[in-house]
C-alpha positions as CSV (number, residue, x, y, z in Angstrom):
1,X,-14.9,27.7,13.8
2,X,-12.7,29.2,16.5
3,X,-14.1,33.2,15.1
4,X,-18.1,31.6,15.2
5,X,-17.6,30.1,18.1
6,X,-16.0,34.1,19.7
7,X,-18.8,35.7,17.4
8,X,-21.4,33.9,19.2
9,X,-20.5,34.4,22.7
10,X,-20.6,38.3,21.8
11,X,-24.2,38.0,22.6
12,X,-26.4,36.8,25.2
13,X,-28.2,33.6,24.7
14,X,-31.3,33.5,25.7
15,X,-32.1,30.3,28.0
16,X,-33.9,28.2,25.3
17,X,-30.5,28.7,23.1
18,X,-28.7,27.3,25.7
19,X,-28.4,24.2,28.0
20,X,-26.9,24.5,31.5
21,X,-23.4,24.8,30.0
22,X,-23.8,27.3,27.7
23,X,-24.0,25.1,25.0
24,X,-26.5,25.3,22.3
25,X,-29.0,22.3,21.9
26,X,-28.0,19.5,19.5
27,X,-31.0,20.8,17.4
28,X,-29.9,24.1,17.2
29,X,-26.5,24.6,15.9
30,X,-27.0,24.4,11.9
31,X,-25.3,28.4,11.8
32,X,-22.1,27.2,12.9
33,X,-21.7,23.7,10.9
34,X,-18.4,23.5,9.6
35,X,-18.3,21.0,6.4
36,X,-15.1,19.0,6.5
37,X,-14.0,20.1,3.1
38,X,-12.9,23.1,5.2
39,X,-10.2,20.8,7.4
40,X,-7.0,21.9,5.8
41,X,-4.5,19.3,4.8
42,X,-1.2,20.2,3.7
43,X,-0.1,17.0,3.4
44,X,1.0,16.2,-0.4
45,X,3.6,18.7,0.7
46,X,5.1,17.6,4.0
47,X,7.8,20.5,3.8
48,X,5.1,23.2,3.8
49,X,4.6,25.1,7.2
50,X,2.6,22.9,9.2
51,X,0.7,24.2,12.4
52,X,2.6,23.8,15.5
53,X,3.6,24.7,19.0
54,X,3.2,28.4,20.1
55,X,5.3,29.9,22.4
56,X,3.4,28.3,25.5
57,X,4.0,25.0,23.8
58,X,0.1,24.9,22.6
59,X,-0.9,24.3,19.4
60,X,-2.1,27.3,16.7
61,X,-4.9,26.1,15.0
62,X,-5.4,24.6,11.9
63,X,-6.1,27.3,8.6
64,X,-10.0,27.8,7.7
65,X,-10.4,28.1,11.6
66,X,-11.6,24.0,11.6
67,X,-9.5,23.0,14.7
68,X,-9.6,24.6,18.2
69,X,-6.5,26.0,19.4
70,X,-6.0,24.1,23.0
71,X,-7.4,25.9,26.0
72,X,-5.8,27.9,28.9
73,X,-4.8,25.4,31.7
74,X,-8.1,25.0,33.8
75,X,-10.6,26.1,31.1
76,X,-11.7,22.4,30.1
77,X,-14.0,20.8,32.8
78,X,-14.3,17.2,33.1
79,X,-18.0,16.5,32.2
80,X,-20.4,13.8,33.4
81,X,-20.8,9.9,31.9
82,X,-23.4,9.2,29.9
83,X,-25.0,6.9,32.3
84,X,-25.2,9.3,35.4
85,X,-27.0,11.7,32.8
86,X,-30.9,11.1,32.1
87,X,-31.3,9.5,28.7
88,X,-33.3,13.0,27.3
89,X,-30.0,14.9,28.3
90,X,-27.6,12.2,26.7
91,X,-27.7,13.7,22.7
92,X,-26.8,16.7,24.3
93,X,-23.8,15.9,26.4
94,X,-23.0,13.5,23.7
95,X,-22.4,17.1,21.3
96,X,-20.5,19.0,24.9
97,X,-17.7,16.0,24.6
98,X,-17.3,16.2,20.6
99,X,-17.0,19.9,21.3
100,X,-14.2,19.1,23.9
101,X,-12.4,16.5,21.9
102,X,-12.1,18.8,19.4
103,X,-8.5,20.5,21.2
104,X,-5.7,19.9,19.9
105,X,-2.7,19.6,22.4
106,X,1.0,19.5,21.9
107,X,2.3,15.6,22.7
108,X,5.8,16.6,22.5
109,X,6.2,16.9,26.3
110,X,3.9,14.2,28.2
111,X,3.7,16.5,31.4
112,X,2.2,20.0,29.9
113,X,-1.6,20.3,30.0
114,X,-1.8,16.7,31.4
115,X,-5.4,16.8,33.5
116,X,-6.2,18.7,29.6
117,X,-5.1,15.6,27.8
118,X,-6.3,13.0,30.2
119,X,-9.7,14.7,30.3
120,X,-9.9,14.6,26.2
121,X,-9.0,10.7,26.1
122,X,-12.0,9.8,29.0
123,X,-13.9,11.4,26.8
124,X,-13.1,10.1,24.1
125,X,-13.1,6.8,25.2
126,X,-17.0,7.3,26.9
127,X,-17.8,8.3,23.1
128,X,-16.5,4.9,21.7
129,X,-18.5,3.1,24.3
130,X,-21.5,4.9,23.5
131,X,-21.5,4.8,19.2
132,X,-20.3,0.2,20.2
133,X,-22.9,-0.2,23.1
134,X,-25.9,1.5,20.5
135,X,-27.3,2.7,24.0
136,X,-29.1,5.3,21.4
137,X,-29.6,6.3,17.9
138,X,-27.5,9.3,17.2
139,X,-29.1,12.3,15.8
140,X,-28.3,13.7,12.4
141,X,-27.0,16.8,13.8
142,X,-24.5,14.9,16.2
143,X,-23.2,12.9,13.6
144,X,-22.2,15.8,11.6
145,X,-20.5,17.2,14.8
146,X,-18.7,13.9,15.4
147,X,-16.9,13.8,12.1
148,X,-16.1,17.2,11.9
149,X,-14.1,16.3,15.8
150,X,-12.5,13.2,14.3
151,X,-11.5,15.5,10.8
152,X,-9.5,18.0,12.9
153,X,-8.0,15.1,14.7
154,X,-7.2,13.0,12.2
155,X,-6.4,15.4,9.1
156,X,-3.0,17.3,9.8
157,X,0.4,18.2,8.6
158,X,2.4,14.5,8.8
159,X,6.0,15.1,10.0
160,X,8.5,14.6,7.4
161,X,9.5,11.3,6.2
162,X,12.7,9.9,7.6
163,X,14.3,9.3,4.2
164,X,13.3,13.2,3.7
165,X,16.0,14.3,6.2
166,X,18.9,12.0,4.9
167,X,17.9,11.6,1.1
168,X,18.1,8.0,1.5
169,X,15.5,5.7,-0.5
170,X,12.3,5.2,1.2
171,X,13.4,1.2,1.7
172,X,12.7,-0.5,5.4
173,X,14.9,-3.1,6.7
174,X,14.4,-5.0,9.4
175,X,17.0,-2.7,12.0
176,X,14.7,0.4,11.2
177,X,12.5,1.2,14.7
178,X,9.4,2.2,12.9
179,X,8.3,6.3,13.8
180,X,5.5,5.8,16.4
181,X,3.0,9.1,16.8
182,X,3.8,10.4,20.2
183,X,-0.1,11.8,20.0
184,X,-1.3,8.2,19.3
185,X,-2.6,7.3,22.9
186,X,-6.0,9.7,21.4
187,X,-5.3,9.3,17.9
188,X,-6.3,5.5,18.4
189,X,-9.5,6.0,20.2
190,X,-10.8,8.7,17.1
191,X,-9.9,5.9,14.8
192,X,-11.7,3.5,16.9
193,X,-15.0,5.7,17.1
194,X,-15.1,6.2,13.3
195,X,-14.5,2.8,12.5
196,X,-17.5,2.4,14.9
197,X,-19.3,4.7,14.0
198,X,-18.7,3.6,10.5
199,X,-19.5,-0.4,11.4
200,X,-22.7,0.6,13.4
201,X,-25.9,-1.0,12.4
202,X,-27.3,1.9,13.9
203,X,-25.9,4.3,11.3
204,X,-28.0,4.9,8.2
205,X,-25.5,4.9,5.0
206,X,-27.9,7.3,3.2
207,X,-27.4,10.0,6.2
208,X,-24.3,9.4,7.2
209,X,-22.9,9.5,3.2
210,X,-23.7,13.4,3.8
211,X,-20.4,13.8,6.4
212,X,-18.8,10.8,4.8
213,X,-18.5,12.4,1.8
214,X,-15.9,12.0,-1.3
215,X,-13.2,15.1,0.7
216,X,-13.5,13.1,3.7
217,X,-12.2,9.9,2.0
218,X,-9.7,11.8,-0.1
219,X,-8.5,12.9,3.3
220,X,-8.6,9.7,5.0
221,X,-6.4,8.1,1.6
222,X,-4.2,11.4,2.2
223,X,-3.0,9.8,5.8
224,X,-1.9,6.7,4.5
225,X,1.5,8.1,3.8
226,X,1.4,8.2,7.8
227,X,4.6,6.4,9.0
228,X,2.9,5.2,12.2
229,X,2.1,1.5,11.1
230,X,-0.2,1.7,13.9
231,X,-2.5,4.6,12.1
232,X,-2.4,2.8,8.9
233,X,-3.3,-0.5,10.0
234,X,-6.9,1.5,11.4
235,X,-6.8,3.4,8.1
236,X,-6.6,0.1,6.1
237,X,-10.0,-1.0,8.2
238,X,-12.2,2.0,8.1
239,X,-11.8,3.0,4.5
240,X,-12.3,-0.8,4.1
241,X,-15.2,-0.9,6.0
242,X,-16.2,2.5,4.3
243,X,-16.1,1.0,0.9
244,X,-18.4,-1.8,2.0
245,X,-20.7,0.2,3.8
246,X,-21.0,3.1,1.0
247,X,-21.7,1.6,-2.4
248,X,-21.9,5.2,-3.6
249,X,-18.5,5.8,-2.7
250,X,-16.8,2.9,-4.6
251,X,-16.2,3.9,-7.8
252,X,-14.2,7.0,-6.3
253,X,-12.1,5.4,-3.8
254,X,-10.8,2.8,-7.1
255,X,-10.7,6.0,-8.7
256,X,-8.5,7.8,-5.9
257,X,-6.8,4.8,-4.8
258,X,-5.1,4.4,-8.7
259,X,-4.3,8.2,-8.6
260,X,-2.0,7.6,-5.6
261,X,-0.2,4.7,-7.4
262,X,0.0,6.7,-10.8
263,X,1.6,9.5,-8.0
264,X,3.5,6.9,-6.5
265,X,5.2,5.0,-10.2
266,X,5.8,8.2,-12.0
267,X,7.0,11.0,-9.8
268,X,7.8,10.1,-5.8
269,X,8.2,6.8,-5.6
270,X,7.9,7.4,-2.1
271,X,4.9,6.4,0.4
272,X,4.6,4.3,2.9
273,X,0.6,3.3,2.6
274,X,1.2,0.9,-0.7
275,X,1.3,-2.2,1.4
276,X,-1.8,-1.0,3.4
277,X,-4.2,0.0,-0.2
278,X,-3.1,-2.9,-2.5
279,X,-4.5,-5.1,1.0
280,X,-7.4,-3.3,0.6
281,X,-7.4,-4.0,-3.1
282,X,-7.1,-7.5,-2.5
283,X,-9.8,-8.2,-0.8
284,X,-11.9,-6.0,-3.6
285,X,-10.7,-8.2,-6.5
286,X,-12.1,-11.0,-5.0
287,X,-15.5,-9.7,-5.0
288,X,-15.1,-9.2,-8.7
289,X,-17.8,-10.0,-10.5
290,X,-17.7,-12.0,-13.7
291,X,-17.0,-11.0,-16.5
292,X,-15.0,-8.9,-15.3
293,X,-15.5,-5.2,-16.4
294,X,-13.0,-3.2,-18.3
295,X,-12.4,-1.1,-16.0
296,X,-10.7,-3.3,-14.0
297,X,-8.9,-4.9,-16.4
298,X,-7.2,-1.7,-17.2
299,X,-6.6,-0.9,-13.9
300,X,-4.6,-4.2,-13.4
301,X,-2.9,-3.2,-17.2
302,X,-2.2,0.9,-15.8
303,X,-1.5,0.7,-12.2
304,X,-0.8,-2.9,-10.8
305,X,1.2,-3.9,-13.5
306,X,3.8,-0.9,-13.4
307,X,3.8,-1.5,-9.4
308,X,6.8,-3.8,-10.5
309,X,8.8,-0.5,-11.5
310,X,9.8,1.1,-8.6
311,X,13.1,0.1,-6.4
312,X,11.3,-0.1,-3.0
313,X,8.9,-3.1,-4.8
314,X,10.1,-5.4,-1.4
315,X,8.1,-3.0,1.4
316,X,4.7,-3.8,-0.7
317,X,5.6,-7.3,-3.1
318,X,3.6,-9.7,-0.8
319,X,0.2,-7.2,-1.4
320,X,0.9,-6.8,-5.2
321,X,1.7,-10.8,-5.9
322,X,-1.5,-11.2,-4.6
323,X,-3.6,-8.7,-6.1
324,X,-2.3,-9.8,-9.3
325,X,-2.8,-13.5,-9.0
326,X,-6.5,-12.7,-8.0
327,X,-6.7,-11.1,-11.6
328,X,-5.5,-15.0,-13.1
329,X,-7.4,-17.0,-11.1
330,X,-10.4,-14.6,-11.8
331,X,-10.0,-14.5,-15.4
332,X,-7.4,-17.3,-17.1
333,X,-7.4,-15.2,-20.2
334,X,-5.3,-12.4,-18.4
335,X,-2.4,-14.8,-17.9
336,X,-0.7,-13.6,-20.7
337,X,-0.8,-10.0,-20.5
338,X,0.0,-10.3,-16.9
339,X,3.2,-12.5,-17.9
340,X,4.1,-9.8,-20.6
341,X,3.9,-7.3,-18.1
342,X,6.1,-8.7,-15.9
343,X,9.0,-9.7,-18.3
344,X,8.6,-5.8,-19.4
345,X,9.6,-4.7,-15.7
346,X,11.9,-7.7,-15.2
347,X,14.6,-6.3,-13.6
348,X,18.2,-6.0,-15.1
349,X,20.5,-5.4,-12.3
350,X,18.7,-5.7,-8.9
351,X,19.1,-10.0,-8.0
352,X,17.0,-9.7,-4.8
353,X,14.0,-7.6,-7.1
354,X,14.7,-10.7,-9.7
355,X,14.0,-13.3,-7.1
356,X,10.7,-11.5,-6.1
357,X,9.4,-11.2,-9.4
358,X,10.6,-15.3,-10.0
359,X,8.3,-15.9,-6.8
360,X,5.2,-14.0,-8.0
361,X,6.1,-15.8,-11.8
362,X,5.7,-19.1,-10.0
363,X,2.3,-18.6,-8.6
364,X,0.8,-16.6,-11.6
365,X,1.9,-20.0,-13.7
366,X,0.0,-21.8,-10.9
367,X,-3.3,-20.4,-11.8
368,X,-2.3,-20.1,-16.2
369,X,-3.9,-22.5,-18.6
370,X,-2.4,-24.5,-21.3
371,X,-3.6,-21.9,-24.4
372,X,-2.5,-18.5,-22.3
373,X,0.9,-20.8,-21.7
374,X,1.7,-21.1,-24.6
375,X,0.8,-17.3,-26.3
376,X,4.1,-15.9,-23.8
377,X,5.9,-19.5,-23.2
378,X,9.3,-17.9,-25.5
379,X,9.8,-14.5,-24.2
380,X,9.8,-16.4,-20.7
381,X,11.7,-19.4,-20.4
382,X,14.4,-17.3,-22.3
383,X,14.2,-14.7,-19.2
384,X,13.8,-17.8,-17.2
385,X,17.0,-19.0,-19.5
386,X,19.2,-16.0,-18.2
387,X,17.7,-16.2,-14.4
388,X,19.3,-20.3,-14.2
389,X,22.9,-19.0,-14.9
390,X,22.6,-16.1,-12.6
391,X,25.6,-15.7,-10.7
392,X,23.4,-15.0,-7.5
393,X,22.8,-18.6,-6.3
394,X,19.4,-17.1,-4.9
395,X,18.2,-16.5,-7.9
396,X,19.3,-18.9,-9.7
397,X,18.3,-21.5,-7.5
398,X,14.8,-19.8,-7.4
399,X,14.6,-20.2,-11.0
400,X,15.3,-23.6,-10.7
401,X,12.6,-24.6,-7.8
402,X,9.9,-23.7,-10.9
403,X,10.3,-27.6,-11.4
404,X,9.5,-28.7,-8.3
405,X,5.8,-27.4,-9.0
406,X,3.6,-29.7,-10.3
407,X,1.4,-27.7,-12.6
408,X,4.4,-25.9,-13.8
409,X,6.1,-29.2,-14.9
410,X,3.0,-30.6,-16.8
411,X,2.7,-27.5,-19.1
412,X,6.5,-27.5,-19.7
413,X,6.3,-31.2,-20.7
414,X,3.6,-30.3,-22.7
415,X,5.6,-28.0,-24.7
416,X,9.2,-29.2,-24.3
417,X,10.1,-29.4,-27.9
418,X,9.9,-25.4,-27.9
419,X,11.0,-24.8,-24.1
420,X,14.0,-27.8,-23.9
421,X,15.8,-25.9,-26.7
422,X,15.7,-22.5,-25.3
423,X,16.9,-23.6,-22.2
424,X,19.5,-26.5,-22.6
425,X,22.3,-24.4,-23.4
426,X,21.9,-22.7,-19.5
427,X,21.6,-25.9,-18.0
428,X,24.7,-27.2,-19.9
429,X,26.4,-24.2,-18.1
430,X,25.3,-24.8,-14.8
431,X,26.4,-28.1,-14.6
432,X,29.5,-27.8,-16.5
433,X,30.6,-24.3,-14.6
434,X,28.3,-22.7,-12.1
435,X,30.2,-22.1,-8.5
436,X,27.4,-23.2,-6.0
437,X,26.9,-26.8,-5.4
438,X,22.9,-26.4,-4.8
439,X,22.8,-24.7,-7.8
440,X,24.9,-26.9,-9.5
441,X,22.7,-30.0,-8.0
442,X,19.4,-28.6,-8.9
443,X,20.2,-28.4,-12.6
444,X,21.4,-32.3,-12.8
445,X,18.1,-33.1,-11.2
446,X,16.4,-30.7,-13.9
447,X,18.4,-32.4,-16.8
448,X,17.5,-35.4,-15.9
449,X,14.2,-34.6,-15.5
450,X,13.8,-33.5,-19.2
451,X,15.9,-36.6,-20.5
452,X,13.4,-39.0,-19.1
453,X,10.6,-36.8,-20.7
454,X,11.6,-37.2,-24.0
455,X,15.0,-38.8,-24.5
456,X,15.1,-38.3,-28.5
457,X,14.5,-34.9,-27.9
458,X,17.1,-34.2,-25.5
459,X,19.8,-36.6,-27.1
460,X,18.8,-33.9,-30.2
461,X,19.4,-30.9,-27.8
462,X,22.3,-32.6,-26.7
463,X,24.0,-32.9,-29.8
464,X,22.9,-29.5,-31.1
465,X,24.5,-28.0,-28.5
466,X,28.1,-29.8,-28.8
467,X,27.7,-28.6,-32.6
468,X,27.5,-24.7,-31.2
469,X,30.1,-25.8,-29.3
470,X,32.7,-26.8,-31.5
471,X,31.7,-24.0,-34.1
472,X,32.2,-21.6,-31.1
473,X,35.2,-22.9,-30.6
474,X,36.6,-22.8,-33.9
475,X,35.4,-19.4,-35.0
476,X,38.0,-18.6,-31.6
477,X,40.8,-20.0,-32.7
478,X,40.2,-18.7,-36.3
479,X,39.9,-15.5,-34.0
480,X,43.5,-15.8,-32.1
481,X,45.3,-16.9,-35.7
482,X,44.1,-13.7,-37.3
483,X,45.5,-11.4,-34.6
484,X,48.4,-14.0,-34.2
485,X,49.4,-13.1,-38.5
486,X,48.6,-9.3,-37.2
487,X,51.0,-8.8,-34.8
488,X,53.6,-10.8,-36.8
489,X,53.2,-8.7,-39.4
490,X,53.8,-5.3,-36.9
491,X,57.0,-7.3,-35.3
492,X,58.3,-7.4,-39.1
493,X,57.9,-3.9,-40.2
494,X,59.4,-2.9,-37.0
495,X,62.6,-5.2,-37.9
496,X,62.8,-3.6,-41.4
């Protein structure tokens, strides 16, 4: 953009080419359209050379020539409002400010090019006012101008991750200052005039699909690995508002949106936009129709499902139990395979991950029906089984608070002759051994529980397990005898 824009100025305009300020009309200006698919984003690999400060502290521009390097100190004039212009000359100076908003400036040091900067962000903020207010229908051309400004804005190099310096896993605690964009004081108002922009009655989805096109939303999904939670809480609203607006565009944003998960499970396990796109998701699956389509289906089986995998589960858990139990209540007949799922990711090691997934378990049994219950009812309560005699009280007391739930209880009691004997032998163990009184408590209350279900049946249990008992007990001291004649037998060749 920066060589058309030097190529141009190598010849005079003639006055109906130009407006007062040398700039061309609105109408006028199809030779030096830039598409957006020329912005270039080098952000799947942050450690690439990423544009940055020159020598005067000013930014090089972008590759392709799509951003404009900042100006000389001076060069950019402050231009009029929109309301002390006549409304004929306002599509005109509404192109002059995208054309100035389009310098990039180095936020590093707040004082350099100051008047620069603070001339870019009243602009920016009369061009918000203008696209919210609707004080006129924006022409086709100026639209095209106004994404290609907020594209070399918005689409650039993202610093390197934190946990990209130190090697550490990408895992936030509750200490960790979140990284804050020091360029954020414009970065919000672009953000703000797309999601206007985007919101607009006044924008016509059939033109405006032409700038909003599938590289600009590949783009846009590129910055949610932004670590500004600022930025991805306005990304999470435009590309929802996007997908609502641009029926067109749906299919490929699910499309994209799985490709960064399938990224995300498999190789980096790293990115800090999860939390923000399974939101997104969330409020999608809820607008599923029924029946539901395969497609989704297999998109719960390939991608939500194998969310459970990967160690930083906590930073995006909340977004993902809920996704999932959308799928359940949507369709009962996906209990199952949802259940199966999980015990397939259960994890072995990880107790805090363990009393996540025990969480989640609880509400996906909220919304499971009696037949889907009972297809997965053994593989879990044996899980369930191991989680009880955890020697993390938090997880074993979480295992135990899947009694307290009434919906829970009635399908257990439903099926206690299979689930009571799986079980018993864990609750035996609590009570008889387990080192945390809460834990220890819970259980009685849970044994009790089942022996006023079905007495016979746990008096059964009961004596079933005292008969495991006793044979466990003997085969040990048949155990200790054998190695007892053993090492007799040594101490006697040893005498001879």
């Amino acid at each position: 953009m920066l060589n058309k824009f030097m190529k141009r100025g190598q010849k005079k305009p003639s006055k109906s080419d130009t407006d007062a300020y040398g700039y061309p009309p609105p109408g006028n200006r199809n030779s030096e359209s830039v598409s957006t698919s020329n912005v270039v984003v080098n952000h799947a690999s942050r450690g690439a050379a990423a544009p940055g400060p020159n020598n005067l502290g000013q930014q090089q521009p972008l590759a392709g020539g799509a951003a404009a390097a900042p100006p000389p100190t001076g060069t950019v004039e402050a231009l009029p409002l929109f309301r002390d212009v006549p409304v004929s000359e306002r599509q005109q100076l509404f192109y002059r400010k995208c054309r100035v908003c389009r310098f990039q400036f180095d936020f590093s040091d707040t004082l350099k090019m100051a008047r620069e900067k603070e001339i870019k962000r009243m602009n920016l903020v009369e061009l918000v006012d203008y696209v919210q207010s609707g004080s006129g229908k924006i022409t086709e051309g100026n639209q095209e101008e106004m994404i290609q400004m907020i594209s070399v804005n918005i689409f650039r190099c993202l610093p390197p991750s934190s946990h990209e310096h130190t090697g550490s896993e990408n895992i936030e605690t509750d200490e960790e200052e979140p990284y804050l964009d020091p360029s954020w004081l414009h970065l919000q108002l672009i953000y703000e005039l797309l999601l206007r922009y985007v919101v607009s009655s006044d924008t016509d989805a059939k033109v405006a699909k032409r700038y909003i096109n599938h590289s600009f939303v590949l783009k846009l999904l590129d910055m949610f690995d932004s670590e500004d939670p600022r930025e991805r809480e306005y990304l999470k609203t435009v590309l929802h508002r996007i997908y609502g607006k641009f029926m067109v565009h749906r299919p490929f944003i699910r499309k994209a949106i799985n490709n960064i998960f399938y990224r995300f499970i498999y190789e980096t396990q790293r990115h800090n936009g999860i939390g923000e796109l399974l939101e997104i998701l969330g409020s999608i699956i809820n607008g599923f129709a029924l029946p539901m389509k395969e497609e989704h289906k297999l998109f719960l089986v390939r991608a939500l499902i194998p969310l459970h995998k990967p160690k930083p589960i906590a930073m995006y858990h909340q977004q993902l139990s809920y996704c999932i139990t959308q799928f359940v209540e949507k369709d009962n007949k996906l209990a199952d395979t949802v259940i199966r799922g999980l015990l397939k990711y259960w994890p072995v090691t990880n107790c805090q991950k363990e009393t996540l997934f025990l969480g989640e378990l609880e509400e996906i049994l909220e919304a499971t029906q009696a037949a889907e219950f009972q297809r997965c009812m053994v593989p879990l309560f044996r899980k369930i089984g191991r989680c009880l005699n955890s020697p993390h009280f938090q997880t074993a007391e979480r295992a135990l608070f899947l009694w307290n739930n009434e919906h829970i209880v009635s399908l257990i009691a439903q099926n206690r002759n299979v689930i009571l004997p799986i079980i018993f032998e864990s609750l035996e163990k609590n009570v008889e051994s387990h080192w945390n009184q809460v834990v220890h408590g819970l259980t009685v209350n849970v044994r009790k529980m089942f022996q006023e279900m079905d007495v016979k049946l746990f008096e059964e249990c009961q004596k079933q397990y005292a008969e495991k008992e006793a044979n466990a007990r003997e085969a040990e001291e048949q155990r200790r005898l054998t190695w007892q004649k053993l090492a007799d037998a040594g101490t006697a060749r040893q005498t001879c």
